[in-house]
N, C-alpha and C positions, 0 to 999 in steps of 0.2 A: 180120902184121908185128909185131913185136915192139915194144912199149914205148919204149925209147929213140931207134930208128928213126923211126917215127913223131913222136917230139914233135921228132928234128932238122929231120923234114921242114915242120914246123907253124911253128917258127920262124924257119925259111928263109923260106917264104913270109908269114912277119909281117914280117920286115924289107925283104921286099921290097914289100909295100903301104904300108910305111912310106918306104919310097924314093920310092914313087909320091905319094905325101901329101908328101911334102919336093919331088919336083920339080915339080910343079903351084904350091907355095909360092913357088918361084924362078922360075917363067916357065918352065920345061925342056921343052917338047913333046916331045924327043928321048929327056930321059928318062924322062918319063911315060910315055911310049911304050912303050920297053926297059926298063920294070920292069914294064910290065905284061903284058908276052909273056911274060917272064921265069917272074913269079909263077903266070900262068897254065900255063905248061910245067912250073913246078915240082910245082905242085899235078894234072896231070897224069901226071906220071913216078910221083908219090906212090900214086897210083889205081894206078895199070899196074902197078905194081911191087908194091903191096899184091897184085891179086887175081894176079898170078904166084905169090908165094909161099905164097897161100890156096890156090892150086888141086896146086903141087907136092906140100902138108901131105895132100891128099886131100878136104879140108873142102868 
């Protein structure tokens, strides 16, 4: 995965544990919740999409 890719996906899921820290701050169970499936799917896709492109390259 290339560089910029990567750090989009690194700050995607900062602001989404950053969502998760702000809705716990408000009471949000709903959205503590749905930030953290969120981040946790983001940081998933991140992985899967990483070692697809690692295996296309031949590495």
């Amino acid at each position: 995965m290339n560089r910029s890719l990567a750090l989009l996906f690194a700050l995607l899921c900062v602001g989404l544990l950053c969502g998760v820290s702000l809705s716990i701050a408000y009471r949000s169970v709903w959205g503590a919740i749905l930030c953290t499936v969120a981040a946790i799917g983001c940081m998933g896709y991140g992985f899967a999409l990483s070692a697809r492109m690692r295996r296309k390259r031949g590495g």
